[in-house]
PDB file of N, CA, C and O in Angstrom, chain B, residues numbered from 101:
ATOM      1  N   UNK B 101      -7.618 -21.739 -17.252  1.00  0.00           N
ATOM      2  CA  UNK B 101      -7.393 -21.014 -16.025  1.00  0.00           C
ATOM      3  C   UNK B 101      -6.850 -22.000 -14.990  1.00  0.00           C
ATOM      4  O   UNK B 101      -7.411 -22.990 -14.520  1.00  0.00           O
ATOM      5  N   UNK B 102      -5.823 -21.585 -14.780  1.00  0.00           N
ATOM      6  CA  UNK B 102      -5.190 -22.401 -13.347  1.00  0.00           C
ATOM      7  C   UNK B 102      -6.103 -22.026 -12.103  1.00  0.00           C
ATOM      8  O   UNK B 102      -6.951 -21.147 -11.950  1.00  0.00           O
ATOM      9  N   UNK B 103      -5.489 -23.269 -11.066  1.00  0.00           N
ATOM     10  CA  UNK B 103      -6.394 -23.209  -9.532  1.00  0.00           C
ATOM     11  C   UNK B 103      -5.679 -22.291  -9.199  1.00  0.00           C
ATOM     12  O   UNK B 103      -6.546 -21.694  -8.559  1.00  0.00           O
ATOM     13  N   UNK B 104      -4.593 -21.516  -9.071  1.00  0.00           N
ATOM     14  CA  UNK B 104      -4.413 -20.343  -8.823  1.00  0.00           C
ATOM     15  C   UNK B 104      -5.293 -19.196  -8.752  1.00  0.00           C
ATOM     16  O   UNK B 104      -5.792 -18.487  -7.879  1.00  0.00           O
ATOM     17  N   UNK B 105      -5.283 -19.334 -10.565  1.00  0.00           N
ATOM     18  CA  UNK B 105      -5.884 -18.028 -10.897  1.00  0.00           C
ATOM     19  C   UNK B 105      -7.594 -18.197 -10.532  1.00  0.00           C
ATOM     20  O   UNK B 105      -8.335 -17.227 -10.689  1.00  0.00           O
ATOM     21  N   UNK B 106      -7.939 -19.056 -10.209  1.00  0.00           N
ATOM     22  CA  UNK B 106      -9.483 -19.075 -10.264  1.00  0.00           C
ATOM     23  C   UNK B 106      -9.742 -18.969  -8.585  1.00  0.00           C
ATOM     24  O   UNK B 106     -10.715 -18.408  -8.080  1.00  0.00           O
ATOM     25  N   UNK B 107      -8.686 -19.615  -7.868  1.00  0.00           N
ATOM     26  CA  UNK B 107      -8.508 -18.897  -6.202  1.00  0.00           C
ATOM     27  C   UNK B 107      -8.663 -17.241  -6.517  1.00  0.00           C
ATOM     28  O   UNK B 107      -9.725 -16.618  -6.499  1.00  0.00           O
ATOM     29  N   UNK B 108      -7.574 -16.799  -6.753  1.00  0.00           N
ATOM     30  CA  UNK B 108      -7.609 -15.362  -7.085  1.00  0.00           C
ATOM     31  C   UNK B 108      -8.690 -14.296  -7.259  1.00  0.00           C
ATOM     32  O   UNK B 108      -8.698 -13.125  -6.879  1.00  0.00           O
ATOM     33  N   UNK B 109      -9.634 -15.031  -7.956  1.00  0.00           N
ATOM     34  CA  UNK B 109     -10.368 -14.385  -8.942  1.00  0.00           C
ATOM     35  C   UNK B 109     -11.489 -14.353  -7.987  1.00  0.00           C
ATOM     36  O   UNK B 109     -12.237 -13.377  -7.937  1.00  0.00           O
ATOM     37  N   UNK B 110     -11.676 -15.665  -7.020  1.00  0.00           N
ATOM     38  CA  UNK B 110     -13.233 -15.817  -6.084  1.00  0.00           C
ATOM     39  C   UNK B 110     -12.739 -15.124  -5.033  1.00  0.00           C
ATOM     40  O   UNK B 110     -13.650 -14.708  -4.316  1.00  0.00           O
ATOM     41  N   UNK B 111     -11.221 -14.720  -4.509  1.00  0.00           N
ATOM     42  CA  UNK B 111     -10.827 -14.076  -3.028  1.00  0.00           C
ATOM     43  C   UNK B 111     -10.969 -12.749  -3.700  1.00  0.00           C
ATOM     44  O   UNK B 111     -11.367 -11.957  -2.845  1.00  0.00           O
ATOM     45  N   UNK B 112     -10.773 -11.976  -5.209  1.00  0.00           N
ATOM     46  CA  UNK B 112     -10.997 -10.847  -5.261  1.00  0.00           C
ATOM     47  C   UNK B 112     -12.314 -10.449  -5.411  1.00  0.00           C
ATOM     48  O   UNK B 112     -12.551  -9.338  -4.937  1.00  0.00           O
ATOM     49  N   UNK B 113     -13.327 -11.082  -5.978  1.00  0.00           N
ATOM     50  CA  UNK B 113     -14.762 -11.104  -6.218  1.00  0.00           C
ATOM     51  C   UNK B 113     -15.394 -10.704  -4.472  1.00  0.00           C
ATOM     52  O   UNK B 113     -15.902  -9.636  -4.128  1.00  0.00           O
ATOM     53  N   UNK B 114     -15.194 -11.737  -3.743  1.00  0.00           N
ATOM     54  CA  UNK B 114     -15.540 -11.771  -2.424  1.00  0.00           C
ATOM     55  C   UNK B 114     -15.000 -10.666  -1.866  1.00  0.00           C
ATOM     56  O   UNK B 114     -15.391 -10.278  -0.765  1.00  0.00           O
ATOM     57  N   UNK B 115     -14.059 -10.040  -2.541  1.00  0.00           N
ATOM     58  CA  UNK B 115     -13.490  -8.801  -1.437  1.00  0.00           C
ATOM     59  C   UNK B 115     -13.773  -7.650  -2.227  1.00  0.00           C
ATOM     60  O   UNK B 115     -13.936  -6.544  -1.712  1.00  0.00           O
ATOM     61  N   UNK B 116     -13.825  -7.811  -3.194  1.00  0.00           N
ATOM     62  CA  UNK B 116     -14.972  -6.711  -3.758  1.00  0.00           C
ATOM     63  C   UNK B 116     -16.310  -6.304  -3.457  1.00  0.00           C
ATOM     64  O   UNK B 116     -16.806  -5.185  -3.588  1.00  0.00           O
ATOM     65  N   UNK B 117     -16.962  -7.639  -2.927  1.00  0.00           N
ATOM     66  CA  UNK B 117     -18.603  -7.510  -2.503  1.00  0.00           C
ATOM     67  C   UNK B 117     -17.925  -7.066  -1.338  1.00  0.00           C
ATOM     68  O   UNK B 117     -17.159  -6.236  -1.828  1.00  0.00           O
ATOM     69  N   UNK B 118     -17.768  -7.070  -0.475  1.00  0.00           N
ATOM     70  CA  UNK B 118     -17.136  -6.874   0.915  1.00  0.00           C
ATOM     71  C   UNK B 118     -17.166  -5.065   0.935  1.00  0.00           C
ATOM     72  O   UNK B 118     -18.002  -4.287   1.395  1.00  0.00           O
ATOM     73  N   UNK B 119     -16.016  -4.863   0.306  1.00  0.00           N
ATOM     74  CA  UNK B 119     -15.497  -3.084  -0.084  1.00  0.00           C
ATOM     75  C   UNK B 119     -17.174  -2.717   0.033  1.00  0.00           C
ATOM     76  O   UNK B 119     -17.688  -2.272   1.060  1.00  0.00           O
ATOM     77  N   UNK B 120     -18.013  -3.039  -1.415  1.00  0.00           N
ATOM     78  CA  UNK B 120     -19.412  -2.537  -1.564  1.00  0.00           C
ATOM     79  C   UNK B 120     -19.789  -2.187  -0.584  1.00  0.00           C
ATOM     80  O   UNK B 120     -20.012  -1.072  -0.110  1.00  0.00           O
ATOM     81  N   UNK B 121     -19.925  -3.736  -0.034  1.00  0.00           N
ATOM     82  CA  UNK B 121     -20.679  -3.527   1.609  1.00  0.00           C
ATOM     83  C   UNK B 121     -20.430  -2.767   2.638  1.00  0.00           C
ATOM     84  O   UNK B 121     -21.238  -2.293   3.436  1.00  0.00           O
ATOM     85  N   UNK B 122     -18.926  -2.625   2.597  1.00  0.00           N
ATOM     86  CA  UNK B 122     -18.714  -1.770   3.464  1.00  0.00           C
ATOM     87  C   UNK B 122     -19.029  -0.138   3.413  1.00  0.00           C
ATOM     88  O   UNK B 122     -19.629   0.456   4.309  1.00  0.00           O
ATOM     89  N   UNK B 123     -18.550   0.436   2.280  1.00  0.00           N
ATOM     90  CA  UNK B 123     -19.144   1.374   1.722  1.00  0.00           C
ATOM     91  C   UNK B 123     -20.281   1.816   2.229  1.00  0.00           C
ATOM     92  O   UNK B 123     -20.415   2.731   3.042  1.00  0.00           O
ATOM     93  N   UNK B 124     -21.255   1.036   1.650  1.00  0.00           N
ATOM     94  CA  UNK B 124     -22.688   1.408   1.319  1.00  0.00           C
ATOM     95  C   UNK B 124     -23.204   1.456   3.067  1.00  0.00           C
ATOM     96  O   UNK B 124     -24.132   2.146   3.490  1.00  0.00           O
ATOM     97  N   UNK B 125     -22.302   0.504   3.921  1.00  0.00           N
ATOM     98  CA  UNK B 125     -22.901   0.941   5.570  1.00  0.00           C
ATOM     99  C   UNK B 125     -22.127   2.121   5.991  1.00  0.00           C
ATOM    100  O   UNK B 125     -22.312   2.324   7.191  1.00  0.00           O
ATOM    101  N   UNK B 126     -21.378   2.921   5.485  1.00  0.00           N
ATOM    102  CA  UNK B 126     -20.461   4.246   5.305  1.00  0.00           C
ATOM    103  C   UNK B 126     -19.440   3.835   6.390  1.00  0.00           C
ATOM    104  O   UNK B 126     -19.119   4.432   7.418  1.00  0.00           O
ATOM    105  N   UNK B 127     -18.957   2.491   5.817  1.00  0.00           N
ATOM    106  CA  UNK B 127     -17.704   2.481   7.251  1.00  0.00           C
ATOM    107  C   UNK B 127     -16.136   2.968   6.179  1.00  0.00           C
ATOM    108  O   UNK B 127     -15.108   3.480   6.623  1.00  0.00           O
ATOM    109  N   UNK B 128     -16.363   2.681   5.043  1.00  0.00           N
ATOM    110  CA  UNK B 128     -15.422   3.212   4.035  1.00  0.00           C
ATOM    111  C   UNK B 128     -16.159   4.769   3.178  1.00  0.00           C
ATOM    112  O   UNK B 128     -17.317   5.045   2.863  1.00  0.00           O
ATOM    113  N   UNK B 129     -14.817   5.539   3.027  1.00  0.00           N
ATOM    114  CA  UNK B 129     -15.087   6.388   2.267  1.00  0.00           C
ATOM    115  C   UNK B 129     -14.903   6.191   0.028  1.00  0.00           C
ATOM    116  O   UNK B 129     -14.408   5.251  -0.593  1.00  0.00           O
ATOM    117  N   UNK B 130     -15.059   6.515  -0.109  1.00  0.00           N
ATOM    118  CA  UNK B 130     -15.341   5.995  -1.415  1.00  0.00           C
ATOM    119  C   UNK B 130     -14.112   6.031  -1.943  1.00  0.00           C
ATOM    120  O   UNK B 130     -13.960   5.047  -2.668  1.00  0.00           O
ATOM    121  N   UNK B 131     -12.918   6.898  -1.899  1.00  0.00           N
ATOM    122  CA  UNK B 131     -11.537   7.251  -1.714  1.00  0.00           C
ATOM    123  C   UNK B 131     -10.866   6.116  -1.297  1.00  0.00           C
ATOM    124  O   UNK B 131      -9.869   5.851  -1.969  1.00  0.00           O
ATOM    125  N   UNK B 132     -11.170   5.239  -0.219  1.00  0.00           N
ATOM    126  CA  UNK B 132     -10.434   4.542   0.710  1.00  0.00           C
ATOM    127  C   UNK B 132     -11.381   3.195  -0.064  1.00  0.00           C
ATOM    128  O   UNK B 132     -10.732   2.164   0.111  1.00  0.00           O
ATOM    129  N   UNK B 133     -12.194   3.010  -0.552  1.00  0.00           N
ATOM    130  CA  UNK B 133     -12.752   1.576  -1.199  1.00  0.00           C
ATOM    131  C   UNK B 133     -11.643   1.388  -2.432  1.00  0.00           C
ATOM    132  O   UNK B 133     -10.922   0.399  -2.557  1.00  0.00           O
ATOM    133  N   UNK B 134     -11.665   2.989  -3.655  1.00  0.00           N
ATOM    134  CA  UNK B 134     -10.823   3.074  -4.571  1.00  0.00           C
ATOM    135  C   UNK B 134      -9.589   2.006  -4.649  1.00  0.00           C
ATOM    136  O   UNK B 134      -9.370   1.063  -5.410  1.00  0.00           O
ATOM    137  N   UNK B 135      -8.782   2.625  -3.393  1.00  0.00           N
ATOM    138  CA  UNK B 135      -7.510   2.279  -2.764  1.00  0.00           C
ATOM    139  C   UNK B 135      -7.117   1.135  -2.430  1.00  0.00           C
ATOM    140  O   UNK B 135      -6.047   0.535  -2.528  1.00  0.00           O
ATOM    141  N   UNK B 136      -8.102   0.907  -2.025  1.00  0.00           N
ATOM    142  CA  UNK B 136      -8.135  -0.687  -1.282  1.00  0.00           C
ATOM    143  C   UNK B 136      -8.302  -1.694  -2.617  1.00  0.00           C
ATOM    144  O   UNK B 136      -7.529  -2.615  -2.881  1.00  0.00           O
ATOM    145  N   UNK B 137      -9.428  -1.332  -3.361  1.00  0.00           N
ATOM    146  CA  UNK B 137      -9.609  -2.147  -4.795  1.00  0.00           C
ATOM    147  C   UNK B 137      -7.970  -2.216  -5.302  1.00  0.00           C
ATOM    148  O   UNK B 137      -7.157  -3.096  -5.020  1.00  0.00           O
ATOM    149  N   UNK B 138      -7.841  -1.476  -5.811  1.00  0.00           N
ATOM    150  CA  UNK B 138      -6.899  -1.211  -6.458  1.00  0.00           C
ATOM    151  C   UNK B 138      -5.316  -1.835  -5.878  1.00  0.00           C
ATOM    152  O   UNK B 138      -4.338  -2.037  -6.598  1.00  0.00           O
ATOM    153  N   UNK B 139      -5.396  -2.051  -4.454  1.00  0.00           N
ATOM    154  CA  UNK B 139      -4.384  -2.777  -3.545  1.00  0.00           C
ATOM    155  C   UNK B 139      -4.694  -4.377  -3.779  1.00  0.00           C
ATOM    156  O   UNK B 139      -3.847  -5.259  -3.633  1.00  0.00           O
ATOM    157  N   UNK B 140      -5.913  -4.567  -4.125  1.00  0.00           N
ATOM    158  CA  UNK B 140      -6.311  -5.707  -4.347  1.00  0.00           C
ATOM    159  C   UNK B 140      -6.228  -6.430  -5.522  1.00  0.00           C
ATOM    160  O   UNK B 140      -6.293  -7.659  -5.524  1.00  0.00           O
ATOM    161  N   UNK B 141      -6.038  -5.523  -6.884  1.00  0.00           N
ATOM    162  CA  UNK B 141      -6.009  -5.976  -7.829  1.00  0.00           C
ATOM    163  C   UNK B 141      -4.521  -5.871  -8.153  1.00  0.00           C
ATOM    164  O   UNK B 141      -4.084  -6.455  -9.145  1.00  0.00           O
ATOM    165  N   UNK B 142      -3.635  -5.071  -7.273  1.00  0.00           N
ATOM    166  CA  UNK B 142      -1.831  -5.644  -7.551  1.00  0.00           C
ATOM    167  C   UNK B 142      -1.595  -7.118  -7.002  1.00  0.00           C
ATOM    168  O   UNK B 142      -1.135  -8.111  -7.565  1.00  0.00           O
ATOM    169  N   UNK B 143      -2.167  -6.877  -5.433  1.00  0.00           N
ATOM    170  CA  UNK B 143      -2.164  -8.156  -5.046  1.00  0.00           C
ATOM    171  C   UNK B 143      -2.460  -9.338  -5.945  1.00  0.00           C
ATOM    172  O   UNK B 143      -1.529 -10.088  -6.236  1.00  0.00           O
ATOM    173  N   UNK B 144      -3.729  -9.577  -6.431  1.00  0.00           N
ATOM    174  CA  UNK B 144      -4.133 -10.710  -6.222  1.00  0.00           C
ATOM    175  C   UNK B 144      -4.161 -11.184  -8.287  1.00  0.00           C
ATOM    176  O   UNK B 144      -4.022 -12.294  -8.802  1.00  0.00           O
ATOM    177  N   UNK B 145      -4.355 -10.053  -8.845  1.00  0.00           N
ATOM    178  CA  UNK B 145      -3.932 -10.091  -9.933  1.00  0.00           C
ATOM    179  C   UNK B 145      -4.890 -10.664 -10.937  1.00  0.00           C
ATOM    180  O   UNK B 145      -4.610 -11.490 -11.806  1.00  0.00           O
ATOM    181  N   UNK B 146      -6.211 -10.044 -10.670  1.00  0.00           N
ATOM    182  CA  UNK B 146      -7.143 -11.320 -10.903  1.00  0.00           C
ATOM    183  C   UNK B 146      -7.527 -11.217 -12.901  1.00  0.00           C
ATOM    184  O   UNK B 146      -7.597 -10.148 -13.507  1.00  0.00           O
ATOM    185  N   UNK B 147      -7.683 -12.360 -13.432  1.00  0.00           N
ATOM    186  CA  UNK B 147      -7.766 -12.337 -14.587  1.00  0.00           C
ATOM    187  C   UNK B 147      -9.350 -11.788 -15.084  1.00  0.00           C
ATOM    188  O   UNK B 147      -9.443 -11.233 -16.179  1.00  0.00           O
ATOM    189  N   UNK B 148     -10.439 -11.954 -14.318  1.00  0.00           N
ATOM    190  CA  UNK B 148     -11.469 -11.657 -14.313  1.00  0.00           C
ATOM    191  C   UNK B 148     -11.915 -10.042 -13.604  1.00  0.00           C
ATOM    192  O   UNK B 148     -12.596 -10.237 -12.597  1.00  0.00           O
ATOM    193  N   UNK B 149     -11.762  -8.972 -13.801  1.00  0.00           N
ATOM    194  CA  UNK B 149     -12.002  -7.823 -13.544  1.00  0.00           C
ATOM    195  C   UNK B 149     -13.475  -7.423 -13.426  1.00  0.00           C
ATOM    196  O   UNK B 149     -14.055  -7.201 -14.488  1.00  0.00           O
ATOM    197  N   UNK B 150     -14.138  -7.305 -12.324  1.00  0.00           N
ATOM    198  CA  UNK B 150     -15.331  -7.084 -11.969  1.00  0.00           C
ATOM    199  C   UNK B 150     -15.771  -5.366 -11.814  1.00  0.00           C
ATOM    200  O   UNK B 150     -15.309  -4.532 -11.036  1.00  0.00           O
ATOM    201  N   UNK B 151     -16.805  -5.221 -12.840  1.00  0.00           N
ATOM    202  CA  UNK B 151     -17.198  -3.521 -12.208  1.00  0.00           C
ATOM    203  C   UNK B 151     -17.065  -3.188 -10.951  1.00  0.00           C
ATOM    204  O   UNK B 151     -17.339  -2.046 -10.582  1.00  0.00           O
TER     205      UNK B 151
END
């Protein structure tokens, strides 16, 4: 794994717990976490895919 990809992988992890969090304090709708994940994983491209 390149320092790329392992950057990648801890900025998508971290912004995944983030989405959760946000969620779960209902500032996101579950629709709009989807979206955002999913904006995140074109972006950032991560080799490690987290539930």
């Amino acid at each position: 794994m390149s320092r790329t990809e392992l950057t990648d992988n801890l900025t998508f992890a971290a912004a995944v717990q983030m989405l959760a969090q946000l969620a779960a304090q209902g500032f996101l709708s579950a629709e709009e976490q989807a979206r955002t994940r999913q904006e995140l994983e074109r972006k950032l491209r991560p080799t490690l895919i987290l539930p």
